[in-house]
C-alpha positions in Angstrom: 140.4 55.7 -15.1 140.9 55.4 -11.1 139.4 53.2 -9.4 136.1 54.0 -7.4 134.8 53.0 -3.9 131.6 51.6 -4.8 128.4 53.5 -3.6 125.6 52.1 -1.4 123.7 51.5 -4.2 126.6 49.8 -6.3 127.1 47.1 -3.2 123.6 46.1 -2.8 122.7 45.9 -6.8 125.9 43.6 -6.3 124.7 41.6 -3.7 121.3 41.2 -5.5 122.9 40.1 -8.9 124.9 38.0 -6.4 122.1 36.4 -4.7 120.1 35.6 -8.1 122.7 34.2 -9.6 123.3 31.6 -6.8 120.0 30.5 -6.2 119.5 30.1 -10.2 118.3 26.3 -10.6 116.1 26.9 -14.1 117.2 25.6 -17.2 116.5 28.4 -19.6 114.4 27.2 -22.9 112.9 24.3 -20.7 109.2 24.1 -20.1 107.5 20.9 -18.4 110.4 19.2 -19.5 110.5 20.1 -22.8 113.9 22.0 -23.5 114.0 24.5 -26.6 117.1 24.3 -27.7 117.7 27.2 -29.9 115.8 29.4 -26.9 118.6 28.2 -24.8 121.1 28.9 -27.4 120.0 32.1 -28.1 120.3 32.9 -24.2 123.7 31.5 -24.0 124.9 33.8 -26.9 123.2 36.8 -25.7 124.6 36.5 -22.2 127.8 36.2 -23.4 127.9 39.0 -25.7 126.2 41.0 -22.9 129.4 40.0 -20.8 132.2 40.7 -23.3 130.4 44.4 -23.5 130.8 44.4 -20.0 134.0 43.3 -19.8 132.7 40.0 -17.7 132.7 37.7 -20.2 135.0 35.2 -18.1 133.2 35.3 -14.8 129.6 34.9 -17.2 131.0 31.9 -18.8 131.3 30.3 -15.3 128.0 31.4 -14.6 126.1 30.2 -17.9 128.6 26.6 -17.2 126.4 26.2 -14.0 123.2 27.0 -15.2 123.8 24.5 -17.5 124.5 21.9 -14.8 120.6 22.1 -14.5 120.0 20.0 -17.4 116.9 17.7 -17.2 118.0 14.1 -18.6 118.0 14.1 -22.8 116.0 11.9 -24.9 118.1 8.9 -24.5 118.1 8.9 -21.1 121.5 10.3 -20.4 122.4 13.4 -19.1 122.8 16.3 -19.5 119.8 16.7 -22.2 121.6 16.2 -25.9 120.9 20.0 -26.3 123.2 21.1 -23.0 126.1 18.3 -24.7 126.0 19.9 -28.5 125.8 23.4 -26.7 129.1 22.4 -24.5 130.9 20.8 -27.2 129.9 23.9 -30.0 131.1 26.8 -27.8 134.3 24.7 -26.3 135.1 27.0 -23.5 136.9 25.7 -20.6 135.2 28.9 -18.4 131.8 27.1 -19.4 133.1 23.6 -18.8 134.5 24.5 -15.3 131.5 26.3 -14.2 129.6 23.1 -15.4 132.2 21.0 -13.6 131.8 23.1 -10.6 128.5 23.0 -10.3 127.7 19.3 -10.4 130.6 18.6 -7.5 128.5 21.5 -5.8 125.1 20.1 -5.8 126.2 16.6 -4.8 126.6 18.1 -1.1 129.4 16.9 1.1 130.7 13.2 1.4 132.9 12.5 4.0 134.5 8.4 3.9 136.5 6.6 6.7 140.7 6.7 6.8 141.8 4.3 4.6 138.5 4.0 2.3 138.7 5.1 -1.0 136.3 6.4 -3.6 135.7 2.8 -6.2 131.7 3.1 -5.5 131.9 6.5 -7.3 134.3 5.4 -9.9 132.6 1.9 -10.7 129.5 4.2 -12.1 131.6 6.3 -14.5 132.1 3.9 -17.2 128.6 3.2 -19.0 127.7 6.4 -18.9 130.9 8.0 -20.6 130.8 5.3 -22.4 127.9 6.0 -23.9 128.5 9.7 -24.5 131.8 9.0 -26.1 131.1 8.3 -29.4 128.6 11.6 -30.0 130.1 13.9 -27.7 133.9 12.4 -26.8 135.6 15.5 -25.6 132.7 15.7 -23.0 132.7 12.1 -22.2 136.1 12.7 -21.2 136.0 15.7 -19.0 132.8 15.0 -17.5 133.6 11.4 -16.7 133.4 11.6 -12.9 131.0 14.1 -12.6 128.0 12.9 -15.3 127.9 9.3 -13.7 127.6 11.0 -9.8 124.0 12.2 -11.2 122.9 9.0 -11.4 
């Protein structure tokens, strides 16, 4: 099939799908923070099968990754909530994990430090908090080290 200019209409449901995506911020399944975990599961495995059909399953793994990101703290008082961790560590995709990943560098804005000074404030934090996502969720512990303890 050869490829086609898109239309006027193509380019601005694009830019709308664009726009909504980007200025997403709601976990889905969470309600006065309560979060229903098997609503968010079954919204994570419908998007995705949605996508494959499309043939945007990659770029909608990114996207459901960053939703993600907008997990209120769990029941133990670590985030993300325990449902977003088991959800991550369940589906083990490094599209979701990077969006997630991208995400949380993205919402801590811009830091800017002197010539010379280095980044120990940020990497004192990590340790108590991977630490104490290790033992129930370790491959998570490991890759979100940096960026779990910068929510704090």
């Amino acid at each position: 099939m050869p490829h086609q200019e898109p239309t006027d209409e193509d380019r601005v449901r694009g830019q709308v799908a664009f726009e909504l995506l980007h200025s997403w911020s709601t976990l889905p399944g969470l309600t006065d923070e309560f979060l229903d975990s098997e609503a968010l599961q079954a919204w994570v495995l419908s998007v995705r099968e949605i996508a494959a059909d499309a043939g945007l399953r990659k770029i909608a793994d990114k996207h459901v990754g960053q939703i993600l990101s907008f997990s209120p703290d769990g029941g133990d008082d670590l985030w993300p909530h325990e449902a977003v961790r088991e959800l991550i560590e369940e589906l083990a995709n490094e599209e979701i994990e990077r969006g997630f990943e991208i995400q949380v560098m993205n919402s801590r804005g811009m830091t800017t430090r002197g010539y010379g000074e280095g980044g120990g404030t940020g990497a004192r934090g990590c340790s108590p908090l991977s630490s104490a996502i290790r033992c129930p969720h370790p491959p998570m512990a490991e890759s979100r080290n940096a960026p779990v303890a910068n929510r704090q």
